[in-house]
C-alpha positions as MATLAB code, in Angstrom:
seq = 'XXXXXXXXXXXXXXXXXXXXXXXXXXXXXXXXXXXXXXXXXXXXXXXXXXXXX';
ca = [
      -6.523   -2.930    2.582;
      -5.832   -4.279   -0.604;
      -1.486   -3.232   -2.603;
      -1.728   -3.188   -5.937;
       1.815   -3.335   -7.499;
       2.723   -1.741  -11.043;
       5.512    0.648  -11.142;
       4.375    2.004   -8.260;
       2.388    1.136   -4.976;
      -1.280    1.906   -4.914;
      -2.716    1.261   -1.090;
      -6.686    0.760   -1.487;
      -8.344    1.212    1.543;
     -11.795    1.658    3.429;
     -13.819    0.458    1.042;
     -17.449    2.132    1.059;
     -20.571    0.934   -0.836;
     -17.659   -1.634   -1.778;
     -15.804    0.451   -3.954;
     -12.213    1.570   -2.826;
     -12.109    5.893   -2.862;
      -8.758    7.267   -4.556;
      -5.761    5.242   -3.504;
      -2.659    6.325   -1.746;
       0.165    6.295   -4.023;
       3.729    5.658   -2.733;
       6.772    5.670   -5.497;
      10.104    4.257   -5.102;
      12.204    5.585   -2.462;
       9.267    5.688   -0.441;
       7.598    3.193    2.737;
       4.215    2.216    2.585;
       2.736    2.667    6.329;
       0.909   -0.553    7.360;
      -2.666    0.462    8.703;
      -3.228   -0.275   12.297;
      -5.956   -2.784   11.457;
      -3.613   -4.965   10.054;
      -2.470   -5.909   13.722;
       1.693   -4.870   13.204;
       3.426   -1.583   13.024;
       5.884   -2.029   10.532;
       6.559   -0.175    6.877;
       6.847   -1.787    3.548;
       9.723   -0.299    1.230;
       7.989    0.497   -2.058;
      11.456   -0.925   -3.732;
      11.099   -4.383   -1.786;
       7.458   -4.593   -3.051;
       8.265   -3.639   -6.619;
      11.739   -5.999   -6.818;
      10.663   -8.802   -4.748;
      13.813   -9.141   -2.626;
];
């Protein structure tokens, strides 16, 4: 899983022939759903990631 943060929140993930596909795009307003393999449940507000607070 890789965020990339600019303006908006791009989650990269399963990477095959390591390239990323098309990343999931979440705006502001919006949670970013942390994948299972990541080992916690949680969401990440898009706003939080974009501010920094």
């Amino acid at each position: 899983m890789v965020l990339e943060v600019t303006g908006e929140v791009l989650l990269h993930q399963d990477p095959a022939d390591g390239r990323y596909p098309a990343p999931e795009r979440y705006e502001r307003g919006r949670h970013v759903p942390v994948p299972e393999s990541v080992g916690v449940t949680p969401e990440l507000s898009v706003d939080t990631l974009l501010d920094g607070d």
